[in-house]
PLY file of the C-alpha trace (Angstrom):
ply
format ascii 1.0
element vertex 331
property float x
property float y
property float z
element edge 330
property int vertex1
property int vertex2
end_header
0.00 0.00 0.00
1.15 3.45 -0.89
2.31 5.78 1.94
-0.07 8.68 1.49
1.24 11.85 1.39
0.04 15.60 2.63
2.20 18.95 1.72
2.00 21.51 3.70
3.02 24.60 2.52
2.75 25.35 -1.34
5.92 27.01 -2.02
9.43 26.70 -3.89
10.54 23.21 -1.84
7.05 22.18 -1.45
7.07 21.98 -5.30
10.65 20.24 -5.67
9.79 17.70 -2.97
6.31 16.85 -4.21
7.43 16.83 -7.97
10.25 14.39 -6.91
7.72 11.70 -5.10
6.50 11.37 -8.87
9.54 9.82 -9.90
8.80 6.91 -7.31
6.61 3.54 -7.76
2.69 5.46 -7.48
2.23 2.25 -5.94
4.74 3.09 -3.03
4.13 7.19 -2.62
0.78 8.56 -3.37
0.54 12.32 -2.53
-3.21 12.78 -2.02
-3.95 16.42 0.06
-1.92 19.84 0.19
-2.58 22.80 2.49
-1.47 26.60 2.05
-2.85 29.88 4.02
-4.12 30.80 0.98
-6.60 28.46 -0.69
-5.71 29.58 -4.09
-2.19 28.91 -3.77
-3.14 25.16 -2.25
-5.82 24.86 -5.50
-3.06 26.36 -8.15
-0.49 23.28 -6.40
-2.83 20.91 -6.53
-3.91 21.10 -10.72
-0.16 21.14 -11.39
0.63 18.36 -9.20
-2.65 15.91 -10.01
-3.33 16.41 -6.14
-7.09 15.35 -5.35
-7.63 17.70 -2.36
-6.47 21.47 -1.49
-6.79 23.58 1.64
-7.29 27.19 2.69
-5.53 26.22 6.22
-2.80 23.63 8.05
-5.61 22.73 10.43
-7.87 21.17 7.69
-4.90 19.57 6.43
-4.28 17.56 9.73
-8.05 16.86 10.44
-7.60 14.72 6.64
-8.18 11.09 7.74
-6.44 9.84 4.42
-3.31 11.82 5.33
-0.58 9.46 6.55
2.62 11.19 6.84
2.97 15.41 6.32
6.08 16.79 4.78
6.02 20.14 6.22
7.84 23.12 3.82
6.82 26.03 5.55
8.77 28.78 6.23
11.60 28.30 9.35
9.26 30.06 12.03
6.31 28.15 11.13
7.79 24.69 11.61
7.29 23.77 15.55
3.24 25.12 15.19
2.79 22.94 11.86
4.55 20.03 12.71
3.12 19.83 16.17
-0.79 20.57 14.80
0.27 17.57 12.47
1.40 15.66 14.96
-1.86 15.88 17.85
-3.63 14.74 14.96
-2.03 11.28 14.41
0.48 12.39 11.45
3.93 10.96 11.12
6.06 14.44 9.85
9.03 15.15 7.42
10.06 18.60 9.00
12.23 20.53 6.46
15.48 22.00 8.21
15.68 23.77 10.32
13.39 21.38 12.12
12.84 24.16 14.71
14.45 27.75 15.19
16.61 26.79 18.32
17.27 23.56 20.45
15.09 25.16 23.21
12.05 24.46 20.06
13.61 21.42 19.25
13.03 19.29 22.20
9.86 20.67 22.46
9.04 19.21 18.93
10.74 15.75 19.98
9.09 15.10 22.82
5.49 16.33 21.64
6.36 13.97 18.58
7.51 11.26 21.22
5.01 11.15 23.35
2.21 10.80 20.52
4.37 7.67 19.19
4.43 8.90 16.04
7.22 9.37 13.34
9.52 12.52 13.10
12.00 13.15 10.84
14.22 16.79 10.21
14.19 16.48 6.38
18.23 16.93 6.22
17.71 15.20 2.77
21.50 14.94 2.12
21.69 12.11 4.46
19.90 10.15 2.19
21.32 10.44 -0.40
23.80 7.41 -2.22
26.86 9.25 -2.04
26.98 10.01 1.50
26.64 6.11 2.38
29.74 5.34 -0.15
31.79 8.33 1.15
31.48 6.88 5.05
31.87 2.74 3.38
35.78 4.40 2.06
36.16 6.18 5.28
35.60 3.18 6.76
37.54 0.97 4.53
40.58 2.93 5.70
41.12 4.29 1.63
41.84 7.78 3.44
43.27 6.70 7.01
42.40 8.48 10.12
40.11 11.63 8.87
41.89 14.48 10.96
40.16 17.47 8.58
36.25 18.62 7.69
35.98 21.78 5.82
32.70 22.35 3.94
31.48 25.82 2.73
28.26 27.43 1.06
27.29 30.40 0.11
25.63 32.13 -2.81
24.82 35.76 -3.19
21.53 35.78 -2.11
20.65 39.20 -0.86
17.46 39.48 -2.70
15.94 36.93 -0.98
13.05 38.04 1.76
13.62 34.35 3.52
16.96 34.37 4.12
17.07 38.13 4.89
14.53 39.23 7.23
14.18 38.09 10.96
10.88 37.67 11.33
11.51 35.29 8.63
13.86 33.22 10.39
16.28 34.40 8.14
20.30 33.72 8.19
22.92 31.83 6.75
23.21 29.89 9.81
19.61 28.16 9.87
19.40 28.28 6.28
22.86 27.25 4.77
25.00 26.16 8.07
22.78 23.21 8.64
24.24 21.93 5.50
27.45 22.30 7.11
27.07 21.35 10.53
25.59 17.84 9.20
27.99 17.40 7.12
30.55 17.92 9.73
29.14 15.63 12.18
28.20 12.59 9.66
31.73 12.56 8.37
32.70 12.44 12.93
29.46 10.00 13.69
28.11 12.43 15.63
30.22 13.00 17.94
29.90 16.54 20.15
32.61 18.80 19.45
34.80 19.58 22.02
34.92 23.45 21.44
33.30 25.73 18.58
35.18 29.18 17.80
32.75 31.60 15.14
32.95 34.74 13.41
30.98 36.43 10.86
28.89 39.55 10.25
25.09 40.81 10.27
23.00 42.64 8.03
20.91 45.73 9.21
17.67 43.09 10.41
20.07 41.34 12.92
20.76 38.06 10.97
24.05 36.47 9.82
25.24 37.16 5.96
28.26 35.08 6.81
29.99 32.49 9.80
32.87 31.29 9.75
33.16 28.56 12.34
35.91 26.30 14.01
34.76 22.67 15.53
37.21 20.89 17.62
36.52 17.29 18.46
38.62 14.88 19.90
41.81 13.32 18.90
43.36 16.54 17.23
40.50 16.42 14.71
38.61 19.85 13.34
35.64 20.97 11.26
35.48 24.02 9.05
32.53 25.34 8.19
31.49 28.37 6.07
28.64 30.15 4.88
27.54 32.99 2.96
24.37 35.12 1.60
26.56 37.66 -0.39
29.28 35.89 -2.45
29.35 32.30 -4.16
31.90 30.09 -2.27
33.70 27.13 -3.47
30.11 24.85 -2.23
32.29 21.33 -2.02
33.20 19.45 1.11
36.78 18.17 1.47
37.68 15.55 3.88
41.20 15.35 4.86
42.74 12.07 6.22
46.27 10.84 6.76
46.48 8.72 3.68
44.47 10.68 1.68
41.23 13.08 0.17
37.75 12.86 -0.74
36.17 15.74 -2.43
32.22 15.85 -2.10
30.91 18.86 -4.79
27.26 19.90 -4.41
28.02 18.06 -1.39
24.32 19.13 0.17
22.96 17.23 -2.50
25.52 15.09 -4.02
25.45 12.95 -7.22
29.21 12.61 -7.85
32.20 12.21 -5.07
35.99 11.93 -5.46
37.60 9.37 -3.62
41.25 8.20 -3.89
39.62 4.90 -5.75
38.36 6.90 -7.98
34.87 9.13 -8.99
31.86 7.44 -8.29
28.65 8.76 -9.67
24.94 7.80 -8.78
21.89 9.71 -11.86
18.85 11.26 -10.92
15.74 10.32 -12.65
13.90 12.52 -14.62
10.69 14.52 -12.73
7.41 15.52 -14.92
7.70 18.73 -14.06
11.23 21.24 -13.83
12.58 21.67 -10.15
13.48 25.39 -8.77
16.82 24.25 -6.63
19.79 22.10 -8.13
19.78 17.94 -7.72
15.97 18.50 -6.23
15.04 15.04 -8.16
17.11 13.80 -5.02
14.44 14.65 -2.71
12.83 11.11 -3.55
15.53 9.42 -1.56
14.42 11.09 2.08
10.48 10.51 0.89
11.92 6.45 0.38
13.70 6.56 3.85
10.63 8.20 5.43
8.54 5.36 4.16
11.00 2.42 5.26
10.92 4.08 8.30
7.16 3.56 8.84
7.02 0.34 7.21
9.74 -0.63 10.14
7.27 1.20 12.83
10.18 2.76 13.62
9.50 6.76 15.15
13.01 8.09 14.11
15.47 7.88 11.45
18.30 6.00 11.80
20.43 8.67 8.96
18.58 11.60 11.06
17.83 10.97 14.42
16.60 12.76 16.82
20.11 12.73 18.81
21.42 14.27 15.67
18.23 16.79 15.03
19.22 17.56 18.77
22.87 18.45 18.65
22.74 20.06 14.92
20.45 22.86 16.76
22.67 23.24 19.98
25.52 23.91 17.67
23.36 26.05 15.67
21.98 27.95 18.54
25.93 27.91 19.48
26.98 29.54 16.84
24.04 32.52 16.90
24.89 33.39 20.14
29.07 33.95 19.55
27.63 36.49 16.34
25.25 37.95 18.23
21.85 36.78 16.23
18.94 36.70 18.30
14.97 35.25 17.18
12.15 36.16 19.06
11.68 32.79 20.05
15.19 32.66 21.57
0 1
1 2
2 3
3 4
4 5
5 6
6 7
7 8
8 9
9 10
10 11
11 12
12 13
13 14
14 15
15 16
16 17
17 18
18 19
19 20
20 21
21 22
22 23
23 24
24 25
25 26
26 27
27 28
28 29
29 30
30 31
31 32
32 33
33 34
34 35
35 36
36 37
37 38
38 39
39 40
40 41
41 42
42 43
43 44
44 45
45 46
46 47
47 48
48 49
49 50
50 51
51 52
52 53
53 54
54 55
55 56
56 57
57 58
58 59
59 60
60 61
61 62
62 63
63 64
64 65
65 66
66 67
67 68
68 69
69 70
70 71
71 72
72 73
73 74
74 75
75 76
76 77
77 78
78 79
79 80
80 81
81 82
82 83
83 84
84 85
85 86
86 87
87 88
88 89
89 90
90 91
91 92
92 93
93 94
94 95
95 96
96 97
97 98
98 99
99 100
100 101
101 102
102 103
103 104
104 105
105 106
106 107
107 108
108 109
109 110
110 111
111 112
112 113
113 114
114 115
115 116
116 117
117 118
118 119
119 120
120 121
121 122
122 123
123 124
124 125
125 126
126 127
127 128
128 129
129 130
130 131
131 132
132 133
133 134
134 135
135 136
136 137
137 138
138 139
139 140
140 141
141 142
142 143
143 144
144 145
145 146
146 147
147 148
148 149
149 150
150 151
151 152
152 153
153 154
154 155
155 156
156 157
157 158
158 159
159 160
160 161
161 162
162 163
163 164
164 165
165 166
166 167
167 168
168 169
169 170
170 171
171 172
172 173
173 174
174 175
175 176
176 177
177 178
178 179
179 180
180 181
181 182
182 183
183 184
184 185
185 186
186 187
187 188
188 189
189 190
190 191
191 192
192 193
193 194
194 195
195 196
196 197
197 198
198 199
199 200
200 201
201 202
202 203
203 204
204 205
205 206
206 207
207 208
208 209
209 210
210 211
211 212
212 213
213 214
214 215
215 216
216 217
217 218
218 219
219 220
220 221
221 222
222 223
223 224
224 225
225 226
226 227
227 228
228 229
229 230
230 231
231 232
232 233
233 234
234 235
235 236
236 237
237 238
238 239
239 240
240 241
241 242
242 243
243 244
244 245
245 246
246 247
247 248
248 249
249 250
250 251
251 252
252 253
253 254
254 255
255 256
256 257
257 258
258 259
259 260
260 261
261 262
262 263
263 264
264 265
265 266
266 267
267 268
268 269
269 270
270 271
271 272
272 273
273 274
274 275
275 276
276 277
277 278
278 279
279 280
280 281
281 282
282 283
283 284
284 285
285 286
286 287
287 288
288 289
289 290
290 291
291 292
292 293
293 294
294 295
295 296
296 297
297 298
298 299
299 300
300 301
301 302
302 303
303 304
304 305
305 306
306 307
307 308
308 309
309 310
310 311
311 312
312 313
313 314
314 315
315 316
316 317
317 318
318 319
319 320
320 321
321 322
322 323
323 324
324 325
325 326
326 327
327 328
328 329
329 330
């Protein structure tokens, strides 16, 4: 039976995440409701999308007995009151990242989703996809020897852009871009806690970050270093840097190609029906396939994303606001 699907939110990711579903077995992923603030948004989605049912409002959205699961692509301040309306009404969620705007939010979220024993799942889609599980198989295989060296940056020049700008839009390059990072960082160390975080970087005139530059210390003479940007383009790769040798991990936030001393591997996206708005978006299929194995497992985390790892991304997050001096109302 198909996992049924409800989108909520009928914007740019909405689109890319429901548009890559379609590339899956119909038999597997059926999205069957979508939900926007304003109905003609939701109605507009749902003819391009050959969704049966649109809403005016997130509420009808959850009351929706055929609703299974809600992928939730709402803007970053929206995400704890979505998810959690979701949630008290018996919906499994895919949260898109930031799964909350701080850690203090965060827990909230987990433990609301936790004590509903129900699914929950920060949509960090690059954990799911190919690449990242042959990347940690060399690392493991010892084809780079102990990895002593993270550094992973992205930027773009992205003033124009309300969401990534404006406070009140949980705007900054720390929720928006350094989540990228920050996972990226702590897949390649399993997790582990850093041992000290150092950050710099500057704020535009609403009191959000155009740029961090950020230092992670772990254990064992090992370091992370992670950059991002809202006003230049920046190199976008990760590098991994071990005593025997380098992998190189381009697009690395949504990878289809890494370089490993072995030699490039590559994994193709399928074609989508309709064009995406963000690079590799076809991609998006692989965290809607790991939600669903997920559920068919009954299990109420993901193993690639748990919630340990929703958890600590945040703290380092909510680190990293407070050394640059960002500050949300819901801090």
């Amino acid at each position: 039976m198909a996992t049924r699907w409800g989108i909520a939110g009928a914007g740019k990711i909405s689109h890319d995440f429901t548009n890559a579903t379609a590339t899956l077995p119909k038999n597997e992923h059926e999205v069957v409701a979508v939900a926007a603030r304003d109905l003609n948004r939701a109605n507009d989605f749902a003819k391009l999308h050959h969704i049966k049912k649109a809403y005016g409002s997130y509420a009808e959205l959850a009351k929706d007995p055929d609703v299974e699961i809600v992928y939730v692509g709402t803007l970053n301040p929206q995400h704890l009151e979505v998810a959690k309306m979701m949630l008290s009404h018996g919906k499994h969620v895919l949260c898109e990242k930031p799964l909350t705007m701080n850690l203090k939010q965060t827990k909230e979220l987990i433990s609301f989703a936790r004590s509903k024993g129900l699914f929950l799942m920060e949509a960090i889609w690059s954990r799911c996809f190919p690449v990242y599980q042959a990347v940690k198989d060399a690392i493991k295989a010892g084809e780079i020897g102990d990895v002593k060296q993270v550094i992973v940056s992205f930027g773009f020049a992205m003033e124009h852009v309300d969401r990534l700008n404006m406070k009140e839009l949980g705007g900054g390059t720390i929720l928006d871009l350094g989540v990228y990072t920050l996972q990226l960082a702590q897949f390649i160390y399993d997790g582990e806690k850093p041992i000290n975080v150092k950050a710099g970087g500057f704020l535009n005139a609403d009191g959000v970050d155009t740029s961090t530059s950020a230092t992670l210390l772990y254990k064992n003479n090992r370091t992370a270093t992670v950059m991002t940007h809202s006003v230049v383009t920046l190199p976008n790769e990760a590098v991994i840097i071990g005593t025997e040798g380098v992998i190189k991990i381009p697009t690395f936030w949504c990878p289809v190609t890494a370089e490993l001393p072995s030699g490039k591997i590559k994994f193709d996206l399928p074609k989508a029906p309709l064009p995406f708005n963000f690079i590799n978006s076809a991609g998006l299929r692989y965290e809607a396939m790991e939600a669903r194995a997920c559920l068919q497992k009954g299990l109420k985390e993901s193993p690639k994303v748990s919630h340990a790892e929703s958890l600590l991304i945040a703290e380092l997050e909510d680190e990293l606001r407070r050394q640059i001096g960002v500050v949300y109302p819901q801090d």
